[in-house]
NUNU-508223 format. One record per residue (C-alpha): x, y, z. Coordinates in steps of 0.2 Angstrom, whole numbers. Example, Ala and Ser with C-alpha at 12.3 -4.5 7.8 and 13.67 -1.06 7.14 Angstrom:
BEGIN
+-------+-------+-------+
:     X :     Y :     Z :
+-------+-------+-------+
:    62 :   -22 :    39 :
:    68 :    -5 :    36 :
+-------+-------+-------+
This chain:
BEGIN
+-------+-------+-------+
:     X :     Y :     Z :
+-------+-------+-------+
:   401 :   644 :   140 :
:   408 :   655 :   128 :
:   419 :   673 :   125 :
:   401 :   682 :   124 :
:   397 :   676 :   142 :
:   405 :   690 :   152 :
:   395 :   683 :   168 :
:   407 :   667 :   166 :
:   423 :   677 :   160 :
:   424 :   688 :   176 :
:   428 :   672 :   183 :
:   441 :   667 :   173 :
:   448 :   682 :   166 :
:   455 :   697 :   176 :
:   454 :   715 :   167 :
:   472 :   719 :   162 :
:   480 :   734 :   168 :
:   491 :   747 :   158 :
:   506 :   739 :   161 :
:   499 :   722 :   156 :
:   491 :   728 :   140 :
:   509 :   737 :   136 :
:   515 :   721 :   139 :
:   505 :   712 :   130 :
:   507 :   723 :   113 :
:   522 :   722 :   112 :
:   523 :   703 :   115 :
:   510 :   701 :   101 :
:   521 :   715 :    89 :
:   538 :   705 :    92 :
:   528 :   686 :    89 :
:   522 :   695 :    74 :
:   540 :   700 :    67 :
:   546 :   683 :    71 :
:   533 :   677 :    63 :
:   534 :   687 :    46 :
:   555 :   683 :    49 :
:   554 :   664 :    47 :
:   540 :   667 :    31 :
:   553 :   677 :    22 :
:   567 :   665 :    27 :
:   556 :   652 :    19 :
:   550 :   661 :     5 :
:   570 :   666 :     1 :
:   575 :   644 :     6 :
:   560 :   642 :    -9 :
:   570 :   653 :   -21 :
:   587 :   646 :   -20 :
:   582 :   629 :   -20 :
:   573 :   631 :   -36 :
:   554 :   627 :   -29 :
:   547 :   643 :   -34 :
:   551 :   640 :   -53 :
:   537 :   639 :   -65 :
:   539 :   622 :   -69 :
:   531 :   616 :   -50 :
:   516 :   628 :   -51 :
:   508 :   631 :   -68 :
:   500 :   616 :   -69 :
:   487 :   624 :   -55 :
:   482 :   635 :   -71 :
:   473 :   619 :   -78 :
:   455 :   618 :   -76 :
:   460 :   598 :   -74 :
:   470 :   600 :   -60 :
:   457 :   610 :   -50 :
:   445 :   598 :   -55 :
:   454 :   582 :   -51 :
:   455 :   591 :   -32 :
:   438 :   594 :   -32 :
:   434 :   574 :   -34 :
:   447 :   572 :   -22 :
:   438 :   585 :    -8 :
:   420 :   576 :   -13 :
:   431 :   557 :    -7 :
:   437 :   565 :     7 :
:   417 :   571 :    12 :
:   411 :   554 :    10 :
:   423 :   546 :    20 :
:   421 :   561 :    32 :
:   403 :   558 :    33 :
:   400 :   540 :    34 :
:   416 :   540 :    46 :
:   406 :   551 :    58 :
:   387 :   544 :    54 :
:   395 :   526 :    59 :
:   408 :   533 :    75 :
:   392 :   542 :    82 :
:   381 :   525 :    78 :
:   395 :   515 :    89 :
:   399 :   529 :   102 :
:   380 :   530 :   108 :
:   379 :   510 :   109 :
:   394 :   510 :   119 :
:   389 :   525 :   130 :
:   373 :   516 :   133 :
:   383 :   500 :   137 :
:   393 :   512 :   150 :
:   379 :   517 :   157 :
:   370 :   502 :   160 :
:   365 :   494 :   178 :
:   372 :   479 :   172 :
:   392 :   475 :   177 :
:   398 :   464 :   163 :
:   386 :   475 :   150 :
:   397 :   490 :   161 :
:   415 :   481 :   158 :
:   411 :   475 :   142 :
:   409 :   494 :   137 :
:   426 :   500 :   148 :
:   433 :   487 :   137 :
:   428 :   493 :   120 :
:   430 :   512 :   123 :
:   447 :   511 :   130 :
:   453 :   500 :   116 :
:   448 :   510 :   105 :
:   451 :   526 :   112 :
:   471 :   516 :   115 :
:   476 :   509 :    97 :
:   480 :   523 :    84 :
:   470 :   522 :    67 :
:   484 :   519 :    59 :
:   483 :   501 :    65 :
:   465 :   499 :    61 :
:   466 :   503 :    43 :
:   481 :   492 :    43 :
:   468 :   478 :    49 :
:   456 :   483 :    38 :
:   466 :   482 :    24 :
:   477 :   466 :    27 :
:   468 :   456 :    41 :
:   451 :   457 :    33 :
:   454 :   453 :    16 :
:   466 :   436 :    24 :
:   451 :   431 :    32 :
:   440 :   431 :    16 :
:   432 :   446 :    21 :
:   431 :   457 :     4 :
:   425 :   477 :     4 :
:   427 :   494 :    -3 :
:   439 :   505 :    -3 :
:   428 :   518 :     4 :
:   423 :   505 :    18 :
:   440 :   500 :    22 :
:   445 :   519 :    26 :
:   427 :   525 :    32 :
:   425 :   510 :    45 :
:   442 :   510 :    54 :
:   442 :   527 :    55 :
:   425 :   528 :    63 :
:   430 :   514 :    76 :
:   444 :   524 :    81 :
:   436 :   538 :    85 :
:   418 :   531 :    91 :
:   428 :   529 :   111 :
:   429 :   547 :   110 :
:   412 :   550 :   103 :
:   405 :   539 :   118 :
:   412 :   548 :   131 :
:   408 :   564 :   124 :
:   389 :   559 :   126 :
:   390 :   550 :   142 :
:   398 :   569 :   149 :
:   382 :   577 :   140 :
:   373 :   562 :   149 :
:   380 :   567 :   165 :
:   379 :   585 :   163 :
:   359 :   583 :   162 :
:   352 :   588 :   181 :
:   345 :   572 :   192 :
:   332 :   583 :   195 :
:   325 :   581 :   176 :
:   326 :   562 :   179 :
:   316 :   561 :   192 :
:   302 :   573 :   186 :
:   300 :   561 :   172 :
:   300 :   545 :   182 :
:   285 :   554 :   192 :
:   276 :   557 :   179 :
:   276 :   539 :   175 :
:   288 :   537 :   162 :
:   299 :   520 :   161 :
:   318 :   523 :   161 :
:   323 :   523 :   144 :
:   307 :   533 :   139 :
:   313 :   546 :   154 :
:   333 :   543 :   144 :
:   327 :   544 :   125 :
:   315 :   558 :   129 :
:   322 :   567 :   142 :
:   340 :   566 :   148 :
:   348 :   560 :   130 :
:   339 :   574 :   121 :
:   348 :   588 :   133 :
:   366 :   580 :   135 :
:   365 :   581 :   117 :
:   365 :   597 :   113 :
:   376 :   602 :   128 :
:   390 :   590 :   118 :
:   387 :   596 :   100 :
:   403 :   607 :    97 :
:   414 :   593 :   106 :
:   406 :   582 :    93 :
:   408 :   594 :    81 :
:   426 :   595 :    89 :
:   428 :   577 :    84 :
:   423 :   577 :    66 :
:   440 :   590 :    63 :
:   450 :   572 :    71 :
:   439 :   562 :    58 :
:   444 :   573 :    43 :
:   465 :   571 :    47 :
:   463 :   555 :    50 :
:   454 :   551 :    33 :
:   470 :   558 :    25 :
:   476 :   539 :    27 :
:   464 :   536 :    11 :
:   478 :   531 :     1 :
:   484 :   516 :     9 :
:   467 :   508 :     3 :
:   469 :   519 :   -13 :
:   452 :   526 :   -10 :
:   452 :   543 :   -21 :
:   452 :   557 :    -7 :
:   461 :   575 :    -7 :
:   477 :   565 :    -1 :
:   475 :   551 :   -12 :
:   472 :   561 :   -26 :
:   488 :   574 :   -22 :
:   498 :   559 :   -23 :
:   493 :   555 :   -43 :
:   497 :   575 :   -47 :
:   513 :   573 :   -38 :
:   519 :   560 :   -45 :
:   513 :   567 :   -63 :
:   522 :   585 :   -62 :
:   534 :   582 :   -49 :
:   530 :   595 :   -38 :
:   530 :   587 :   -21 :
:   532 :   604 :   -10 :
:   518 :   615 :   -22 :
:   506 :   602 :   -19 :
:   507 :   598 :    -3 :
:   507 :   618 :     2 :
:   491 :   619 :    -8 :
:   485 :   603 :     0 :
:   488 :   610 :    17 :
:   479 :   624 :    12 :
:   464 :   615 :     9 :
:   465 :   606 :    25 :
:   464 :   621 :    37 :
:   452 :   629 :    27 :
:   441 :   614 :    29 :
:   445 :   612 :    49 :
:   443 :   631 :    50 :
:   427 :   630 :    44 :
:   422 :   617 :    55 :
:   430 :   623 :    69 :
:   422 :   639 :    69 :
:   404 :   631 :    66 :
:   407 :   622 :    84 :
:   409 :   639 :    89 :
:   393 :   647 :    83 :
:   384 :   632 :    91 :
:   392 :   634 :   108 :
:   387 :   653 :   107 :
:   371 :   648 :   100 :
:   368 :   635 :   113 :
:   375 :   648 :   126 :
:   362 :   661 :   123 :
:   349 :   649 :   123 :
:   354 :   642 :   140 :
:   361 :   658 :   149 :
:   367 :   663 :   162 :
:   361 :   675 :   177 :
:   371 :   687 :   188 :
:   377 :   675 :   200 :
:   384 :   663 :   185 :
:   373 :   649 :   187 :
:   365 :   641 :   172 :
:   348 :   646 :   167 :
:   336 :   639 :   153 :
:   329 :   654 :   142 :
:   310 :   653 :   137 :
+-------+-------+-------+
């Protein structure tokens, strides 16, 4: 479902009346005031305190400086990346696991998911970065943010598909059975193939929770946007510029990624539709 679904909005949403729309402008005009209030109140703080002096910011002038945060976003998309490739890896064998006829393979999986969906990644990376290497267990940099990261998120990634799984009508499971297929031809072919794209922007949802979480790079010293913030930082002292541009960066990147899950939603809403009455329909 989406905002261009007015079949399904009619539902949710009732038509405001004059009063209401008075309402609500001048609601959205005082928010805005406050708003544009605390900015100037901040920018003003800035200017007293010395933070907007030349001496914080003109080293964003630099080629190098620009540069140096461009290696620092490339870190970031790697460990992005590979966080996600590997969470999506683990969530789909844990929602297999969740899914199976089996009761120890069933709890086995509860286990898994709930522990990872329970213990903060904070605590993983910790692992991977002091438990491992006390074992004798020696990897990247890259690996040791890239991997815990991924394991704290692939609980999440597992239930998102098992929802999708679910969300498949019986109906299509039976057709296929019918016709002679064997259950994990009917699941690979059938039913996994159409949960999947009914999840995409949840999954795409999740990789916005993978990027912050990769912003704990610099424990391992893996060179990412954070990582790299840090060295400019401590070169120029200029904790408060950087850390705004920083931010900056951040929500332009889960902005982007945020507003991809919702052109797939829509996209995926107009390809499924829906009629007069609101119920689901597949387009042709």
């Amino acid at each position: 479902m989406t905002r261009s679904d007015p079949a399904i909005l009619k539902y949710l949403y009732e038509e405001q009346g004059p009063r209401a729309k008075r309402i609500t402008l001048i609601a959205t005009a005082l928010s805005a005031l406050l708003v544009i209030a605390l900015l100037v109140q901040i920018i003003l703080r800035f200017y007293k305190t010395g933070q907007l002096d030349r001496q914080y910011w003109f080293f964003f002038a630099r080629g190098t400086t620009w540069s140096f945060l461009a290696r620092g976003i490339l870190g970031t998309i790697e460990s992005s990346v590979l966080s996600g490739v590997v969470a999506f890896a683990l969530g789909f064998v844990f929602m297999l696991g969740r899914l199976s006829k089996s009761r120890i393979v069933r709890g086995i999986s509860v286990s898994l998911i709930e522990f990872t969906r329970g213990v903060p990644t904070l605590l993983f990376i910790y692992f991977f970065f002091l438990g491992l290497p006390a074992l004798g267990v020696k990897m990247s940099a890259l690996l040791k943010i890239a991997l815990p990261v991924a394991l704290s998120a692939s609980g999440v990634v597992a239930e998102v598909l098992r929802g999708g799984v679910n969300a498949v009508p019986n109906g299509q499971r039976e057709a296929a059975l019918s016709l002679g297929l064997s259950d994990w031809k009917t699941f690979v072919k059938i039913i996994f193939p159409q949960g999947f794209k009914y999840v995409i922007p949840a999954l795409i949802s999740e990789v916005v929770i993978v990027v912050k979480d990769t912003t704990f790079a610099y424990i391992v010293s893996f060179p990412d946007l954070m990582q790299n913030s840090k060295v400019l930082i401590s070169n120029y002292d200029a904790m408060l510029s950087v850390y705004l541009l920083v931010a900056v960066i951040y929500i332009l990147i889960n902005y982007l990624l945020n507003k991809l899950s919702a052109f797939v939603a829509q996209n995926n809403g107009r390809k499924i539709g829906y009629g007069r009455n609101g119920n689901r329909t597949e387009a042709r």
